[in-house]
C-alpha positions in Angstrom: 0.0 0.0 0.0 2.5 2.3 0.1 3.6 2.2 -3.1 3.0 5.1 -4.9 2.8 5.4 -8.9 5.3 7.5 -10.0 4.0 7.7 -13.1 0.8 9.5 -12.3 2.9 12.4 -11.0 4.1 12.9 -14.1 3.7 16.8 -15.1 1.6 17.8 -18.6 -1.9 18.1 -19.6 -4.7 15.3 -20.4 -6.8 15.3 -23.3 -10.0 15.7 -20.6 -8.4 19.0 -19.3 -8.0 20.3 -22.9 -11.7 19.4 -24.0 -13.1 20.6 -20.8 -10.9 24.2 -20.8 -12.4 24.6 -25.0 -15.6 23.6 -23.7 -15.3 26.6 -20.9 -13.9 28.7 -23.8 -16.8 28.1 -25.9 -19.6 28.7 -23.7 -17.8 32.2 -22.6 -18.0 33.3 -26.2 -21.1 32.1 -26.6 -22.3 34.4 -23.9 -20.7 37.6 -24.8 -21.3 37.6 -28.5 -24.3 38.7 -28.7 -23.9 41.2 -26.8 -20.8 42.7 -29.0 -23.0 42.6 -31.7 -25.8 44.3 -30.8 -23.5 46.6 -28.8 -22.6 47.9 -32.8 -26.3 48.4 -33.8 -27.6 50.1 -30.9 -25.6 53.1 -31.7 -27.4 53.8 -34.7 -30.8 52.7 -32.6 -29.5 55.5 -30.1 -28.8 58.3 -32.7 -32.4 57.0 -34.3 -33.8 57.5 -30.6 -32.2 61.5 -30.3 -33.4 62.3 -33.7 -37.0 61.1 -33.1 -37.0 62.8 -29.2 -35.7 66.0 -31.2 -38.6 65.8 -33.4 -40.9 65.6 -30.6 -39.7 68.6 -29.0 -40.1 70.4 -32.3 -43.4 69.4 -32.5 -43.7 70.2 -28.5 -42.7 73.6 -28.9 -45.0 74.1 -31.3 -48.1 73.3 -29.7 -47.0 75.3 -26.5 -45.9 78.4 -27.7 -49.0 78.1 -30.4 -47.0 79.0 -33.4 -45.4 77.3 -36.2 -41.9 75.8 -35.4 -39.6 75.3 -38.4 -36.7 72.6 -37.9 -33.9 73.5 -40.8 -31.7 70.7 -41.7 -27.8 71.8 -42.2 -24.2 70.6 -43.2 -24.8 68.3 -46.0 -21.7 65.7 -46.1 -21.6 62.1 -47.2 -25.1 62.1 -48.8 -27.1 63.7 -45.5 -27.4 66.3 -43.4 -25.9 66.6 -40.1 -27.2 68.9 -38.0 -31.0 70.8 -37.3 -31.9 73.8 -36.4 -35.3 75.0 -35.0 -36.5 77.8 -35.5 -40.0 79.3 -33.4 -40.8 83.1 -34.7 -38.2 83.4 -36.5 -35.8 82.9 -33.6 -33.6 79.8 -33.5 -34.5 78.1 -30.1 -32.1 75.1 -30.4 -29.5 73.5 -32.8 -28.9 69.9 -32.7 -25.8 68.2 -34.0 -25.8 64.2 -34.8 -22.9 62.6 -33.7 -20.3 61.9 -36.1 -20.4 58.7 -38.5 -24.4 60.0 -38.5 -26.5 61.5 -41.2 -29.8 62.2 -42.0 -31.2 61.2 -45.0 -34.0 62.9 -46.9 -36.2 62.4 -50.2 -36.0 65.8 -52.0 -39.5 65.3 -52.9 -41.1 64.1 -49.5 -39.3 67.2 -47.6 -40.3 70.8 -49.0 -37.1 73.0 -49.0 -35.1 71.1 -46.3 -37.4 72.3 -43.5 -40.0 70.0 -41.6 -42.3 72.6 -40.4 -44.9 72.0 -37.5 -47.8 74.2 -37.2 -49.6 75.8 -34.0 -51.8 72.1 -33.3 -48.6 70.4 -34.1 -49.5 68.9 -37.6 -47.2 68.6 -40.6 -47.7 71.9 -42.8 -47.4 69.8 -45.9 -47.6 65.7 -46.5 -45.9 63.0 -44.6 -42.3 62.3 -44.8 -39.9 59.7 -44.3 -36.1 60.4 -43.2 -33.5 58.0 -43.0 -30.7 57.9 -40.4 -27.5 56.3 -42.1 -24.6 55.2 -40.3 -22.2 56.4 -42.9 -19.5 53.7 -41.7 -21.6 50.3 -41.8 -24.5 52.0 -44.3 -27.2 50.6 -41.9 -30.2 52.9 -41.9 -33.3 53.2 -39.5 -36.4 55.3 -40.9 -38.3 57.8 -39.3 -41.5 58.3 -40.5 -43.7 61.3 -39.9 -47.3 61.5 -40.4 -49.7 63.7 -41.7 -52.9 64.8 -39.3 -52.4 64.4 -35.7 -48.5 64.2 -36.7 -47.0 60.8 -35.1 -43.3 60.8 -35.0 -42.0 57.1 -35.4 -39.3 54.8 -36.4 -40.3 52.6 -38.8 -37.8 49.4 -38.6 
């Protein structure tokens, strides 16, 4: 009994130990992935967020100063516009810059002279509009739609 094995002292790895550590490794990567990826899409779903919020106030200020509120979009680079501007009287109230990588993309058609203007009971002054926000690195894009009426401010996808 008191023999003792010498050769189970020798020093190395088993093939158990190296399954079992890539098995660990696996399930580890497994659980963060997902979260890296969407980590790289929810900036644009943030930027989309501030751009729709920004909208809202537009259309806020309107309704509580009960005149028309004009929101001027500036800086056109890579294809969009990268700043807006509102406007309430005549008088700009507040200037909003996207964050860079971002634009804001608009149909010449859907949006009369690069200005979305809300009037006093916070409708559209003219017919509904979609904009795009690109991110101008990946090209992913995330709509914003705004309706005509009772204006609802909304991201489409």
């Amino acid at each position: 009994m008191g023999y003792i094995n010498k050769k189970m002292y020798k020093r190395g790895i088993t093939y158990i130990e190296v399954i079992s550590s890539l098995f660990i490794i696996t399930i580890i990567f497994t659980l963060i992935f997902p979260f890296v990826i969407k980590g790289k899409t929810s900036s644009l779903d943030s930027v989309t967020k501030q751009v729709v919020g920004k909208l809202k106030y537009g259309k806020s200020l309107a309704i509580a100063n009960n005149a028309s509120v004009y929101i001027r979009f500036l800086n056109l680079d890579n294809g969009g516009y990268k700043s807006l501007e509102f406007y309430l009287n005549d008088k700009k109230q507040q200037d909003y810059k996207l964050p860079s990588g971002f634009v804001i993309i608009t149909n010449n058609n859907d949006l009369y002279n690069k200005n979305v203007v809300f009037k006093s009971d916070g409708t559209l002054n003219h017919r509904a509009t979609t904009l795009k926000v690109r991110d101008v690195n990946s090209k992913k894009e995330a709509s914003v739609t705004l309706t005509i009426g009772y204006t609802r401010i909304m991201r489409v996808n």
